[in-house]
C-alpha positions as CSV (number, residue, x, y, z in Angstrom):
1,X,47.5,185.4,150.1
2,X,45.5,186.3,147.3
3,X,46.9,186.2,143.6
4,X,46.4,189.8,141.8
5,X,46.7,189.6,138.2
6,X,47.3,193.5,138.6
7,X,49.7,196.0,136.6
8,X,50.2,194.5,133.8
9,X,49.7,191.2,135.1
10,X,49.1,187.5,134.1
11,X,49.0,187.9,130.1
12,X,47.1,184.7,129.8
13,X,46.4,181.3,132.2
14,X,46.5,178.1,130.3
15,X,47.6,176.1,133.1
16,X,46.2,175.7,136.3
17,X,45.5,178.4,139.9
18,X,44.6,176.0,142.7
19,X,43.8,176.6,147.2
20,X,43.5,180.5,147.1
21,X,41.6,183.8,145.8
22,X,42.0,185.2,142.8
23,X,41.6,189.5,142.4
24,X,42.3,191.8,139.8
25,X,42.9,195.4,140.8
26,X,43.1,197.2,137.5
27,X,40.0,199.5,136.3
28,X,39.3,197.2,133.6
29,X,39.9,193.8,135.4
30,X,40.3,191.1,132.5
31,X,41.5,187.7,132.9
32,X,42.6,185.9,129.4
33,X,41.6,182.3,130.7
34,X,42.4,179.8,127.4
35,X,40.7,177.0,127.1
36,X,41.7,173.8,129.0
37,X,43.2,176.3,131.7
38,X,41.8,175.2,135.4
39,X,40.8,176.5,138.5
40,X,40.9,174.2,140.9
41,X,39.8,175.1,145.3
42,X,40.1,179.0,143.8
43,X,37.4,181.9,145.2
44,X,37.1,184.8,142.7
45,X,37.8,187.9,145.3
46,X,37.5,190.6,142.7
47,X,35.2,191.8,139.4
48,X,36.7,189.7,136.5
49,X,35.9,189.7,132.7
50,X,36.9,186.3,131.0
51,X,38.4,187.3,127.6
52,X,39.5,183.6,126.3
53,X,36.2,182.8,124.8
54,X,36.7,179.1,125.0
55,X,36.6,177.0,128.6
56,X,37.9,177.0,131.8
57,X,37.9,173.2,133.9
58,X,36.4,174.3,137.3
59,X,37.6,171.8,140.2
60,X,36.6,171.5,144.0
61,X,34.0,174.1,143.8
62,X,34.1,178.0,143.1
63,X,33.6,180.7,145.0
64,X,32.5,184.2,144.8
65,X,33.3,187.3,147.4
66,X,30.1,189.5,148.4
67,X,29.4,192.2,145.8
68,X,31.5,191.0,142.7
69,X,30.5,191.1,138.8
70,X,32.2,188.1,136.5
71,X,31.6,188.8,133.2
72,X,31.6,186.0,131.4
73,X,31.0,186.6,128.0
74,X,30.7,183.2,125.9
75,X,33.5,181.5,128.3
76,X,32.0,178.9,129.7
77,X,32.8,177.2,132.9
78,X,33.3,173.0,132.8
79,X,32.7,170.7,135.7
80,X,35.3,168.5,136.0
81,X,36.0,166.3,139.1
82,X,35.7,163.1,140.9
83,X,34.2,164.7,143.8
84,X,30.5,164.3,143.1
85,X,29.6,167.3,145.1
86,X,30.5,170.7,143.8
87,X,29.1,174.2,144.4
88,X,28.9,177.8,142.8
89,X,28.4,179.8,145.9
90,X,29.2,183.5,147.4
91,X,31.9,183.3,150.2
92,X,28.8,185.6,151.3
93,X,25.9,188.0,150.7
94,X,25.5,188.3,146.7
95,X,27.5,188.1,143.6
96,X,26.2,187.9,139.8
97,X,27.5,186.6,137.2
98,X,27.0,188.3,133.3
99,X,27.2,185.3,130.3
100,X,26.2,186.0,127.1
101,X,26.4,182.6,125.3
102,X,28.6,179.2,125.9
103,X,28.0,177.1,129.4
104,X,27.8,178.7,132.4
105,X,27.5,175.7,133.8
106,X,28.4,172.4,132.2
107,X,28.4,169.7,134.6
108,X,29.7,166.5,134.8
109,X,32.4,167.2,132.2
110,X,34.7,163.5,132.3
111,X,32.5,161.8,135.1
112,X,29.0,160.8,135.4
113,X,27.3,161.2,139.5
114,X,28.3,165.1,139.6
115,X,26.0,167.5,141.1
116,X,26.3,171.2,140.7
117,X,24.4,173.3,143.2
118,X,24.2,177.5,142.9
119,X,23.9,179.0,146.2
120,X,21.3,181.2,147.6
121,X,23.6,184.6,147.1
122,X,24.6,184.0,143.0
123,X,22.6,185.6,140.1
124,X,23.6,184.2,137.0
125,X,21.9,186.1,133.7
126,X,22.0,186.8,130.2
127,X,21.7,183.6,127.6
128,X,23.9,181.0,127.0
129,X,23.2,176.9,128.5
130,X,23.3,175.3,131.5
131,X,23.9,171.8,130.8
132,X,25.6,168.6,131.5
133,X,28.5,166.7,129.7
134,X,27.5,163.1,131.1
135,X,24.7,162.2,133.2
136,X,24.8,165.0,136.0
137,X,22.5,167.1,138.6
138,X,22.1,170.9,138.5
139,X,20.5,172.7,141.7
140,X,19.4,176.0,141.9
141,X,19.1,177.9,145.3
142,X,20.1,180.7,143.6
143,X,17.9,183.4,140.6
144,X,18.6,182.4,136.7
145,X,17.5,185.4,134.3
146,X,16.7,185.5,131.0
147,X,17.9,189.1,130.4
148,X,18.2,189.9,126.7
149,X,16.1,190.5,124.2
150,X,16.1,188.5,121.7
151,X,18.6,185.8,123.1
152,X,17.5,181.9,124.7
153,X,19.0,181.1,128.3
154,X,18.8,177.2,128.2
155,X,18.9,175.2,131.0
156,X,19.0,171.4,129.7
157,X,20.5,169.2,132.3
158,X,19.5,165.7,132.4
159,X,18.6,166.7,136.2
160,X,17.2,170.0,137.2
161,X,15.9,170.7,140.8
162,X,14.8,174.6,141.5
163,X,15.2,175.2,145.0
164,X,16.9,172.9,147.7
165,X,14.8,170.7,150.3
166,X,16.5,171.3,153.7
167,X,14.5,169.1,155.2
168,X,11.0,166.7,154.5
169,X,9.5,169.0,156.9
170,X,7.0,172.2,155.6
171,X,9.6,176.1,155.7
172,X,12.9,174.8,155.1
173,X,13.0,175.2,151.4
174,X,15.5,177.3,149.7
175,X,13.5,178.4,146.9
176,X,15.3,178.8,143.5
177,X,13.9,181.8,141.2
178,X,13.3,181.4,137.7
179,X,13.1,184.7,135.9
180,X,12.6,186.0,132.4
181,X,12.6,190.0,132.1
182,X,13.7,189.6,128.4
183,X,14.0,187.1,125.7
184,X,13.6,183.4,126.3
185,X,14.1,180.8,129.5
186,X,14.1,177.9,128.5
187,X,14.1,174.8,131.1
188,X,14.0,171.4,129.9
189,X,14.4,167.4,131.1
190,X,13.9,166.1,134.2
191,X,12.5,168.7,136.6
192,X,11.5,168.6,140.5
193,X,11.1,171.9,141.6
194,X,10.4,173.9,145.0
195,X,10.1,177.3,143.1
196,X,8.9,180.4,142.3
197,X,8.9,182.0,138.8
198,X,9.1,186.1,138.1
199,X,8.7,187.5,135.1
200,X,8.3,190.9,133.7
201,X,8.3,191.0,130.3
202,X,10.3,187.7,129.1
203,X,9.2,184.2,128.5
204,X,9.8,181.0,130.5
205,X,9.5,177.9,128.5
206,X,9.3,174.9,130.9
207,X,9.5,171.6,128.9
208,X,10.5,168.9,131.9
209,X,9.2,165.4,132.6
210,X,8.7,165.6,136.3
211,X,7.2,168.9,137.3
212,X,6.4,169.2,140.9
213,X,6.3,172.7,142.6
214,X,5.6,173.5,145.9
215,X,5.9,177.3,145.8
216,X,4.4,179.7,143.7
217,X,4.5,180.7,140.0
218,X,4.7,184.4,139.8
219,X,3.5,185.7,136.5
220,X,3.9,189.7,135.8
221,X,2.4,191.8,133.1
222,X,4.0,191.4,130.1
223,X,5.4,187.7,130.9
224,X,4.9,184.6,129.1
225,X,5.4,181.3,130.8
226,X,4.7,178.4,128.4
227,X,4.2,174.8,130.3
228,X,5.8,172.1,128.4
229,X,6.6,168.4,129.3
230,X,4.7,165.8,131.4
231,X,2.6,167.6,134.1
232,X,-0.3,166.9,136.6
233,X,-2.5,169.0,137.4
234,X,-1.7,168.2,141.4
235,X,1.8,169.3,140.7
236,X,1.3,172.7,139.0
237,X,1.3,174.2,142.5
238,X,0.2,177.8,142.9
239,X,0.0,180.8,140.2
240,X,-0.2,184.2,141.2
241,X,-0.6,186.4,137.7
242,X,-0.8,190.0,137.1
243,X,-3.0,191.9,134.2
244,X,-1.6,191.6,131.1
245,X,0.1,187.7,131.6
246,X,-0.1,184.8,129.9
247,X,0.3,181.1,130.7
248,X,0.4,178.6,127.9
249,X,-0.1,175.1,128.3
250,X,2.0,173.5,125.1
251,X,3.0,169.9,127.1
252,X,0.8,167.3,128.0
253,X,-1.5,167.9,130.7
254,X,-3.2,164.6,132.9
255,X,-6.2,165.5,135.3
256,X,-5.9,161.7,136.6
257,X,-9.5,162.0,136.4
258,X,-9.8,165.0,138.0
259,X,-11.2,168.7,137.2
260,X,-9.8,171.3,135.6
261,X,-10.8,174.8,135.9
262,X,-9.5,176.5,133.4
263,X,-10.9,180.3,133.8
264,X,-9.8,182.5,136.4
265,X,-10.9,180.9,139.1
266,X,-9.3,177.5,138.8
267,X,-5.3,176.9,139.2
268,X,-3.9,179.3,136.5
269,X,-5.0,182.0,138.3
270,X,-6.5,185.3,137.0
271,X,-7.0,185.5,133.6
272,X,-7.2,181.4,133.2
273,X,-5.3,179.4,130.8
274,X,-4.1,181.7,127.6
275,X,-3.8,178.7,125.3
276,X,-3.3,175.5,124.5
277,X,-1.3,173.7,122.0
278,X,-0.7,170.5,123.6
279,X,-2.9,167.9,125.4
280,X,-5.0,167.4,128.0
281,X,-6.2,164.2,129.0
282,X,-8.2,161.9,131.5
283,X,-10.6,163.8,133.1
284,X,-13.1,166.6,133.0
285,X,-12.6,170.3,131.4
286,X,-14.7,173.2,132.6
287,X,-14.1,177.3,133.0
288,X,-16.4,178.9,135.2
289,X,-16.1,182.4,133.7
290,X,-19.2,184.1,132.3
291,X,-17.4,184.0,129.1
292,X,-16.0,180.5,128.9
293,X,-13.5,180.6,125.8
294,X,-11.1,178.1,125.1
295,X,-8.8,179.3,123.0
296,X,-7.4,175.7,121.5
297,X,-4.9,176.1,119.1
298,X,-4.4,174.5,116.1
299,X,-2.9,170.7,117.0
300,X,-3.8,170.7,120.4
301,X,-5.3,167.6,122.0
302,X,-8.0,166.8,124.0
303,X,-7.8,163.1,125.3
304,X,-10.5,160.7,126.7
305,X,-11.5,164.6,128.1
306,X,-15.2,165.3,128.8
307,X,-16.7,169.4,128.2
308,X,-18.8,170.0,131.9
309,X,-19.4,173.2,131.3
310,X,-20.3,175.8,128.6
311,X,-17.4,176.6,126.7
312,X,-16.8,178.8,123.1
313,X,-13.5,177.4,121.3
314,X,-11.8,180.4,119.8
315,X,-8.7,178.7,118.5
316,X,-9.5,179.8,115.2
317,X,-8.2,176.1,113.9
318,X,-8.3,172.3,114.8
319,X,-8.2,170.0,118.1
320,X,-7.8,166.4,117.8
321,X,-9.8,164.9,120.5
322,X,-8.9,161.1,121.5
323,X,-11.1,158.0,122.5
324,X,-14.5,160.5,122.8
325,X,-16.3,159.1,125.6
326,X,-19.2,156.7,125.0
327,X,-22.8,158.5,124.0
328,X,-21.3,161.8,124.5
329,X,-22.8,164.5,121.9
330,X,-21.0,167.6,120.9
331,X,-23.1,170.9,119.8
332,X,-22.4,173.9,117.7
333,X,-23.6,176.8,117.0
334,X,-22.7,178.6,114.1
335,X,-19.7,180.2,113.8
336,X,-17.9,177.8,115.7
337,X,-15.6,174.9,114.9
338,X,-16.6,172.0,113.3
339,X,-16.0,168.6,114.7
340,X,-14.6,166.5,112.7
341,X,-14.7,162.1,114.1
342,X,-12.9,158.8,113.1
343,X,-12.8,155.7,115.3
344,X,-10.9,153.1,114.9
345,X,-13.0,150.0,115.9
346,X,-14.6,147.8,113.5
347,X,-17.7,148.4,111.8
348,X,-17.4,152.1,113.8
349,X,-20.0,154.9,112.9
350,X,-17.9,158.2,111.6
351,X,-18.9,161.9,111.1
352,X,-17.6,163.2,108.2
353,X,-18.9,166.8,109.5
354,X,-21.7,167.4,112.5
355,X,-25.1,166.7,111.1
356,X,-23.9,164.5,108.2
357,X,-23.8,161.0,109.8
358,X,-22.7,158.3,108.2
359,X,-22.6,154.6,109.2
360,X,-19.7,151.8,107.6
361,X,-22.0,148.6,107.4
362,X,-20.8,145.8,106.6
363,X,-17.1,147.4,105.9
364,X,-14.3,147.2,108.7
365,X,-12.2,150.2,109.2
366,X,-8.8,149.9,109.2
367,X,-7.1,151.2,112.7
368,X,-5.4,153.5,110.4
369,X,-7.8,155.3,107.8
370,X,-6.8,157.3,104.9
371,X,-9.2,160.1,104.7
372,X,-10.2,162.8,102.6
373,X,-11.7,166.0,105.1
374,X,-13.0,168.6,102.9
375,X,-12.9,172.0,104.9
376,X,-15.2,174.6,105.3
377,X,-12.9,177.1,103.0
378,X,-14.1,174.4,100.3
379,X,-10.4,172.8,100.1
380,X,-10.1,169.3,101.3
381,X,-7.3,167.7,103.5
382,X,-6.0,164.3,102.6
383,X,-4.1,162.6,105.5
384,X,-3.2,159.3,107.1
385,X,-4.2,159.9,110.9
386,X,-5.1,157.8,113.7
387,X,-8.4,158.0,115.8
388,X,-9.7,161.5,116.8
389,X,-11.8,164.4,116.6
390,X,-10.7,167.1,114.9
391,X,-11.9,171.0,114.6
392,X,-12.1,173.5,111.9
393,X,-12.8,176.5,112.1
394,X,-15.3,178.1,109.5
C-alpha cells in the first residue's frame, strides 16, 4: 500500500521508508527529507518537492511513476549500497526530475564498484553535479539538460557512458541525450559514449579522456558545444549542425596520421570547426572551403601537424607549433601572423621572425631557451618555453 504523506502529513523523514511507493496528495506536495534520511527499495508514485536541502541515502534503486515532477531543489540524492547495480528508472513512460544545485546523482557514496544507470523514460535538468563519492560508473539512457541561464550542470564521474550497448551488434543502442538549451553542460573524465547531443541555445563542454561516439552530435542554432579532453579524430562520430552553431575544439585532437578537414565539408559538419584553443597533432590539416580560415586562438597548438591546403589564420593571436616537420617552409602574406621558431637540438638554426634568419654556429642551445620575442606592437615578450612555433598577429 502506498505511504501518503497527505493532510498534514509526515513533518519531516530523518530515518528511513523502505519496499513500497511513496505519494503525496496535497496541492503543494513537499516532502522535508533531512539529511542522512534513506530510501531504501521505495518508487516515488506522486509529484514531490524535497525541502531539506541537505541529502537523502538512496538504496536498492529508485523509481519513478509515469508522468511525475520531483523537484529537487539543491537536495541531492547519495548512492549508497553494496549492491553494485543500481538504477533511476520510470516504473514507466516518462518522469523528470527539476535540481537546481547539489548531486543529483552521487554515486558510489561508502563503496567503490557501483554503477548508476538513468533509464530511457527520466529527464533530469537544471544545474547542479552528477558525480561519484569513490570510484563509480554513471550510465545515461536517459536526456540530461542544461536548462538555466547562467548556471553549470556538471557531470564529473570517474566513469561516464551516454547511451547503453544492448548488444555488440549494430540498432540495439539506447542512445543517451545530452542537451544544453541554457547555460553550461559540462561533461568531464572518462567518457565512452553511444550518443547524440541537442542544443538550442546552451553550451556543452565535453572534457573526457576516452571519447567514442557512435551516434550523432546534433548541433542547433545558437548552441555551443566545446570538445575538450583526449579525442581521435575516428571517434568524433557524426555532426549534424544548424546555421548559426558553433563547435570548438579546446582538448587535444590526434589525426593518427590522418586528414583532417576542417571546413564544412569534413567531420564538423556545416560551418567547419569555429575554433581552436587546444591541439592538434600527428597528421595533416586542410579546409576545403573557398575561404579556408582557421581561426586559431591564442595558445592553441599545432603538433608535428603539416598545412595541405591554403589556409588564412584569423586567430588574431599565437599558435605554438611542435617538432615542425623537416624542410617544410611556412609563407605569409601581409597582414597575417607571424611565425615565430625555436628548436631545441644542438647547433639548431632559429627564426627570430620570417625573413630574419639566423643560424647558432658554434653555440649549443640549451633544450630550454630563455628568449626575448619582440612583437609586432613593438613590445617584447621574455619567456622560458620549450620548442615551438609561435604566431603573432600584426
Amino acid at each position: 500500500m502506498p505511504v501518503s504523506l497527505a493532510a498534514g502529513g509526515l513533518s519531516s523523514l530523518s530515518g528511513t521508508i523502505k519496499n513500497g511507493t511513496l505519494i503525496n496528495t496535497n496541492s503543494t506536495p513537499n516532502f522535508n527529507a533531512l539529511g542522512g534520511s534513506t530510501l531504501d527499495g521505495v518508487t516515488l508514485g506522486s509529484n514531490l518537492n524535497f525541502i531539506g536541502g541537505s541529502y537523502t541515502l538512496i538504496k536498492n534503486s529508485l523509481l519513478l511513476a509515469n508522468g511525475i515532477t520531483v523537484n529537487l531543489g539543491n537536495h541531492s540524492f547519495y548512492w549508497n549500497t553494496l549492491n553494485p547495480t543500481q538504477e533511476l528508472k520510470t516504473v514507466s513512460g516518462n518522469a523528470t526530475i527539476n535540481a537546481a544545485g547539489g548531486y543529483p546523482i552521487y554515486a558510489g557514496y561508502g563503496g567503490t564498484g557501483q554503477t548508476v544507470t538513468i533509464g530511457s523514460g527520466i529527464t533530469l535538468q537544471g544545474y547542479g553535479y552528477i558525480g561519484d563519492s569513490s570510484v563509480a560508473t554513471i550510465v545515461n539512457a536517459g536526456t540530461l539538460v542544461a536548462n538555466t541561464a547562467g548556471q553549470t550542470f556538471t557531470i564529473n564521474p570517474t566513469t561516464f557512458t551516454n547511451g547503453v550497448d544492448l548488444d555488440p551488434g549494430p540498432g540495439v543502442n539506447i542512445a543517451g541525450t545530452l542537451r544544453a538549451t541554457a547555460g553550461t553542460l559540462a561533461v568531464a573524465h572518462e567518457l565512452e559514449q553511444h550518443w547524440r547531443h541537442r542544443g538550442t541555445g546552451g553550451t556543452l563542454t565535453i572534457t573526457g579522456t576516452n571519447l567514442s561516439n557512435t551516434g550523432t552530435l546534433s548541433v542547433g542554432a545558437g548552441s555551443i558545444l566545446n570538445l575538450g579532453g583526449s579525442l581521435t579524430a575516428a571517434n568524433l562520430g557524426t555532426f549534424s549542425r544548424t546555421a548559426g552553431s558553433t563547435v570548438n575544439l579546446t582538448g587535444i585532437l590526434d589525426l593518427s596520421s590522418g586528414t583532417l578537414d576542417i571546413g564544412s565539408a569534413g567531420i564538423f559538419g556545416s560551418g567547419g570547426l569555429s575554433s581552436l584553443s587546444g591541439t592538434i597533432k600527428n597528421g595533416t590539416l586542410i579546409n576545403t572551403n573557398s575561404t579556408p580560415n582557421f581561426n586559431a586562438l591564442g595558445g592553441s597548438t599545432l603538433d608535428g601537424v603539416t598545412l595541405g591546403s591554403n589556409l588564412n589564420f584569423t586567430g588574431g593571436s599565437y599558435t605554438d607549433q611542435k617538432q615542425p616537420a623537416a624542410g617544410q617552409r611556412h609563407h605569409r602574406q601581409s597582414g597575417q601572423p607571424q611565425l615565430l621558431l625555436e628548436h631545441p637540438e644542438p647547433h639548431a638554426r632559429t627564426q627570430d621572425r620570417i625573413g630574419q634568419r639566423h643560424h647558432q654556429r658554434g653555440r649549443r642551445l640549451p633544450h630550454l631557451c630563455r628568449l626575448r620575442r619582440h612583437r609586432p606592437d613593438g613590445h617584447h615578450r621574455q619567456r622560458h618555453h620549450a620548442a615551438g612555433l609561435w604566431v603573432y598577429r600584426r
